[in-house]
C-alpha positions as protocol buffer text, in pm:
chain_id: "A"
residue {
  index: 1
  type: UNK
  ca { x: 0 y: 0 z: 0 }
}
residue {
  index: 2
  type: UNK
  ca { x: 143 y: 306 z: -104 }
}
residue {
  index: 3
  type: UNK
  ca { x: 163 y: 637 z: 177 }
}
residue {
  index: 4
  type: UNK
  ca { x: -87 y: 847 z: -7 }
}
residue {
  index: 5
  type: UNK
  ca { x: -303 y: 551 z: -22 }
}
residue {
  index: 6
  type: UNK
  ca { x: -260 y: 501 z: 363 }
}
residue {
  index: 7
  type: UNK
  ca { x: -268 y: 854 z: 470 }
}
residue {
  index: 8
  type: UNK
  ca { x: -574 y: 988 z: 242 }
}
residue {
  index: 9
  type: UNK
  ca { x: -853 y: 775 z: 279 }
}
residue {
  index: 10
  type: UNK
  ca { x: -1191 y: 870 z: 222 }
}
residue {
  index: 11
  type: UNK
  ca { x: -1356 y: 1138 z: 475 }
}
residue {
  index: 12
  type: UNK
  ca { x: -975 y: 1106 z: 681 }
}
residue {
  index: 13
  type: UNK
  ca { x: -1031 y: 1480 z: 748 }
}
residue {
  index: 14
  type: UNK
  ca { x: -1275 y: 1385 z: 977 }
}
residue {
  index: 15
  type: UNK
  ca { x: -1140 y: 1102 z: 1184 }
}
residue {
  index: 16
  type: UNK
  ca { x: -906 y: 1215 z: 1458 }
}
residue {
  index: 17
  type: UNK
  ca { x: -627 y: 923 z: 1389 }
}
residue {
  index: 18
  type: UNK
  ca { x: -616 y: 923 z: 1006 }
}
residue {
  index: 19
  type: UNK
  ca { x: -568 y: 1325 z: 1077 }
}
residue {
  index: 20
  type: UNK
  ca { x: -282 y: 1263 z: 1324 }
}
residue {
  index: 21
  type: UNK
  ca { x: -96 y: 1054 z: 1096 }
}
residue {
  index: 22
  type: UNK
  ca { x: -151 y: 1278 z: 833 }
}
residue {
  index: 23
  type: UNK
  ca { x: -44 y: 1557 z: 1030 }
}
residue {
  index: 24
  type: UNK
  ca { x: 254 y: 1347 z: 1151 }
}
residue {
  index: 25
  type: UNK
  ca { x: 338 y: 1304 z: 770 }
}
residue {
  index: 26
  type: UNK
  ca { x: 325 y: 1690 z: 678 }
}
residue {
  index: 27
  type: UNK
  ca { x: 557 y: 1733 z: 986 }
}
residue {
  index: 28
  type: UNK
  ca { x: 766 y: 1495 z: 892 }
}
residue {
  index: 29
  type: UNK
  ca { x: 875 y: 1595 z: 520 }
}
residue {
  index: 30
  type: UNK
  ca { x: 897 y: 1961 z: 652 }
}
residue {
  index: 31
  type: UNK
  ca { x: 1138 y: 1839 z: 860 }
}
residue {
  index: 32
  type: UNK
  ca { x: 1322 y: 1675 z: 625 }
}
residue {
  index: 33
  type: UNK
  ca { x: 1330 y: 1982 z: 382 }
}
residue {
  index: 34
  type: UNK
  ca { x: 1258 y: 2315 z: 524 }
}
residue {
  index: 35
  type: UNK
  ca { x: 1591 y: 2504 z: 606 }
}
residue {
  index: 36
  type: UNK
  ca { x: 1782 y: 2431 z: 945 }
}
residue {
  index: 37
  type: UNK
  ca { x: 1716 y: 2821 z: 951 }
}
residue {
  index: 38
  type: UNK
  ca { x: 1353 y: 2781 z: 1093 }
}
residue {
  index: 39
  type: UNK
  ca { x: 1342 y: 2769 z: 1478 }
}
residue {
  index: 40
  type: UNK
  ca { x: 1104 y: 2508 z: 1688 }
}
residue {
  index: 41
  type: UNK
  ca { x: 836 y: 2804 z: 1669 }
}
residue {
  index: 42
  type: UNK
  ca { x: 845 y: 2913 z: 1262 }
}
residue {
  index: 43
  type: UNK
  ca { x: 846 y: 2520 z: 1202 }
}
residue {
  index: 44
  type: UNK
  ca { x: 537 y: 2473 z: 1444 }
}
residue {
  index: 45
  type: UNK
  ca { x: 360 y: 2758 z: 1276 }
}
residue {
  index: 46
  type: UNK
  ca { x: 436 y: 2620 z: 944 }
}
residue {
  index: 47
  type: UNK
  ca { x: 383 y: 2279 z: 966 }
}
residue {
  index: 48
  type: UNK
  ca { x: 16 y: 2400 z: 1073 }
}
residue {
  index: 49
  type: UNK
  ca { x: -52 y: 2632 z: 803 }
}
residue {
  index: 50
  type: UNK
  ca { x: 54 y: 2347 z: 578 }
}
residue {
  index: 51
  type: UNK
  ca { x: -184 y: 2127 z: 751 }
}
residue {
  index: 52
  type: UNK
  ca { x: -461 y: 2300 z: 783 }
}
residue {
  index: 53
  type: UNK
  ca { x: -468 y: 2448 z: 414 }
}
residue {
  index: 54
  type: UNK
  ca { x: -492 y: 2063 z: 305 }
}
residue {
  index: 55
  type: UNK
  ca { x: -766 y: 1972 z: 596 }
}
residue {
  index: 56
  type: UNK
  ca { x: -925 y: 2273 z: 435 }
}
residue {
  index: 57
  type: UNK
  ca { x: -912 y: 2170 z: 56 }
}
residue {
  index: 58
  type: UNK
  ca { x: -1052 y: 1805 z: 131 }
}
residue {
  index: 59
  type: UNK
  ca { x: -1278 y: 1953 z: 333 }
}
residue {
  index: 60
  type: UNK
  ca { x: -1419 y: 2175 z: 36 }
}
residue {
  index: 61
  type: UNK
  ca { x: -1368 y: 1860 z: -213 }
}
residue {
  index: 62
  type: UNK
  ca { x: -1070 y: 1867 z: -370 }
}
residue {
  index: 63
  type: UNK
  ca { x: -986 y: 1558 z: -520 }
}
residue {
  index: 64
  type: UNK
  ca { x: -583 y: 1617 z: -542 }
}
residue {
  index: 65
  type: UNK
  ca { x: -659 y: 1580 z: -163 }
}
residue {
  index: 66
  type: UNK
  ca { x: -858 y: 1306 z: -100 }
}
């Protein structure tokens, strides 16, 4: 099974856990690529605009979300 497939499942954005891990996911690859230049609270603030913009999208029905 392939992460996308695991991570976006149908209505996730409305189950606590498949949100968590999805969350976990988006914090994750920020990690792994933002710049060492963002502190602990830039990266927290980030990694929550970049998770709520997608909780947002699948919430309005975007399909490149779901």
């Amino acid at each position: 099974m392939s992460k996308k497939s695991e991570l976006f499942i149908v209505g996730w954005q409305n189950d606590p856990q498949p949100k968590e891990r999805v969350k976990a996911e988006i914090i994750d690859s920020l990690n792994r690529y933002l710049p060492g230049s963002y502190d602990r609270e830039i990266f927290t603030v980030k990694s929550n605009v970049v998770f709520e913009h997608i909780v947002d999208q699948a919430i309005m029905g975007y399909n490149w979300v779901a």
